[in-house]
N, C-alpha and C positions, 0 to 999 in steps of 0.2 A: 516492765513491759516484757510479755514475755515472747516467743516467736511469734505468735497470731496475732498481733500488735504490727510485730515488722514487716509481716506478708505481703501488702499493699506496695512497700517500697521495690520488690522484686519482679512484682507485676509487671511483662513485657506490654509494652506499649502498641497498637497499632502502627504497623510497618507500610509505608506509602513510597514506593519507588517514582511514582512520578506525581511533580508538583508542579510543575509549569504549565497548566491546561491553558488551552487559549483565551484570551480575554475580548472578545470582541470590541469592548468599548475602551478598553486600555489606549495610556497614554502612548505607544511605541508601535501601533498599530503597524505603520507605511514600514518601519525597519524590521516588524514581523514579519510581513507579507514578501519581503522581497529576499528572503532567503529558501524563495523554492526551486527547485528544479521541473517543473510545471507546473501550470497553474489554469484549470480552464471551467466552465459552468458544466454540469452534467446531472442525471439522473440515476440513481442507482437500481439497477434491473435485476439484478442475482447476485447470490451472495453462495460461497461453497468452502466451510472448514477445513483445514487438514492441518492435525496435531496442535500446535500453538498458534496459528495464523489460521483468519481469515481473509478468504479474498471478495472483493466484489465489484461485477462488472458495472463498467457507466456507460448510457445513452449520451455522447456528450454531445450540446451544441454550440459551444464556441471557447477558444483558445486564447490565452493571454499570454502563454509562454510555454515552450518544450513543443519535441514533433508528438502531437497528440493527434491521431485518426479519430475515425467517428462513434469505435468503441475501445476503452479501456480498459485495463482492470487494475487496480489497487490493492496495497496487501496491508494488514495490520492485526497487532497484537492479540486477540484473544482474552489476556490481561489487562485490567486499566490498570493493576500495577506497577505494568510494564509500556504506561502508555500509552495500550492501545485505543483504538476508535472506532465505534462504529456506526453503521447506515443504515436507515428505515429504506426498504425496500420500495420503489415510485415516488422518494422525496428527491427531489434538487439539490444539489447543491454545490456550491463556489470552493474546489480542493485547491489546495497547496502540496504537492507534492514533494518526494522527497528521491534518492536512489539507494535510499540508508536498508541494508537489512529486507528486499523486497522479497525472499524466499522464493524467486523464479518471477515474479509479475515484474511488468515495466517500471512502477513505482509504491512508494508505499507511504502511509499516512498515517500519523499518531496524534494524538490529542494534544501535544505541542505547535502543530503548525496553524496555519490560522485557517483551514478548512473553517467553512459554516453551513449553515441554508444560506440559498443562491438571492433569499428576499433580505440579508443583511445589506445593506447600504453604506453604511460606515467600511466593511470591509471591500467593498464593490470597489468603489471610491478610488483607495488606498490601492486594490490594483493595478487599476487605472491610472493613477498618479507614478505606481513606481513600471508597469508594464505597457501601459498605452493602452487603445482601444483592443478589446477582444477581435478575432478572427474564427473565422469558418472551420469545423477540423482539418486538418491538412490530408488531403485525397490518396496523396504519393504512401503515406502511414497508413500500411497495414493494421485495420482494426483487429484488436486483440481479445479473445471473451474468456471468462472465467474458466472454460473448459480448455482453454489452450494451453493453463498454464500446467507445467509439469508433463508435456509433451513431450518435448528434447529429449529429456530424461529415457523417456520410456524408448522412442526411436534411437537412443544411443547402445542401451541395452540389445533391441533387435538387433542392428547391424554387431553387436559385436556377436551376439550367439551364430549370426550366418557366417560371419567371419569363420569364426572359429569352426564351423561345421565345415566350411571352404578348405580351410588348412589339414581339416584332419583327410578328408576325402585323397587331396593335391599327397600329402604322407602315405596314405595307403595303397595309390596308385603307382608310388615310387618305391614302395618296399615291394609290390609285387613284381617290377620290374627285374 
C-alpha cells in the first residue's frame, strides 16, 4: 500500500465546537431551563451584525425571570460552531438567557440554552414549573433596542476627546500667563 492508500487516514475530520444544542423534548428539560439568567416570551423585531455577533431586538410580552422591560436585545454568535443562534425576524419566541459573553447587550443566547418558538409547550411547562407564572415586562426597565447597544462606547470616546480639548485649552491659557 503505497501513500494513496494511507491518504484517507490523515483526512481531517469535520470540527464541531458546539454539541450540546437544545433538545426540546429531552429527558432534563426543567434542569435546562432553570439555568438562565432571564427568561421571558418575545418577538424578534431587528437583527444588526457587527464582526462575530449578532444582536437582535425583541418585542417582548411577558417575563418569567430577570428585569426585562418591554424591549430587549440579545446577542449571539454568528458561528454555529461557536454556538451560536439565530431568529426569524416576526417569530415568537420563549428565550433563556444568559450574561455569558453578551458583547455590550443586556444578555445573550446560544443554541445551548433552551430558547424555542414561544408555541413549544413542553418547554412553556418546564418554565413554569421551575419560574412560576410569567409577568408583564417590568415598566421601571428601561427598554433597550438594538441600536443602543455600542452607545457607551461611542459617548465615552466624545467625553474623552472634549476632555482632553478642556485640558489642552485650561495649559495654554496658563503658559500665556
Amino acid at each position: 500500500m503505497g501513500l494513496t492508500g494511507a491518504l484517507p487516514l490523515f483526512t481531517p475530520g469535520v470540527a464541531s465546537a458546539c454539541s450540546c444544542a437544545y433538545a426540546p423534548d429531552g429527558p432534563h428539560i426543567v434542569e435546562q431551563v432553570s439555568h438562565a439568567a432571564s427568561v421571558f416570551t418575545g418577538t424578534a423585531t431587528s437583527k444588526r451584525a457587527e464582526d462575530q455577533t449578532e444582536f437582535y431586538e425583541f418585542k417582548v410580552r411577558e417575563v418569567f425571570e430577570g428585569d426585562v422591560g418591554a424591549s430587549t436585545v440579545v446577542s449571539s454568535s454568528v458561528q454555529s460552531a461557536a454556538c451560536g443562534r439565530g431568529f426569524e425576524i416576526g417569530t415568537e419566541y420563549l428565550v433563556f438567557t444568559s450574561t455569558y459573553e453578551t458583547n455590550g447587550a443586556p444578555w445573550s443566547v446560544n443554541s445551548c440554552s433552551a430558547t424555542t418558538n414561544s408555541n413549544n409547550d413542553r418547554t412553556r411547562e418546564a418554565a413554569m414549573t421551575v419560574y412560576g407564572s410569567p409577568q408583564a415586562p417590568d415598566p421601571q426597565t428601561d427598554p433597550v433596542g438594538v441600536d443602543d447597544i455600542g452607545a457607551p462606547a461611542w459617548w465615552g470616546f466624545a467625553l474623552g476627546g472634549v476632555a482632553v480639548l478642556v485640558m489642552a485649552a485650561l495649559v495654554r491659557l496658563r503658559w500665556r500667563s
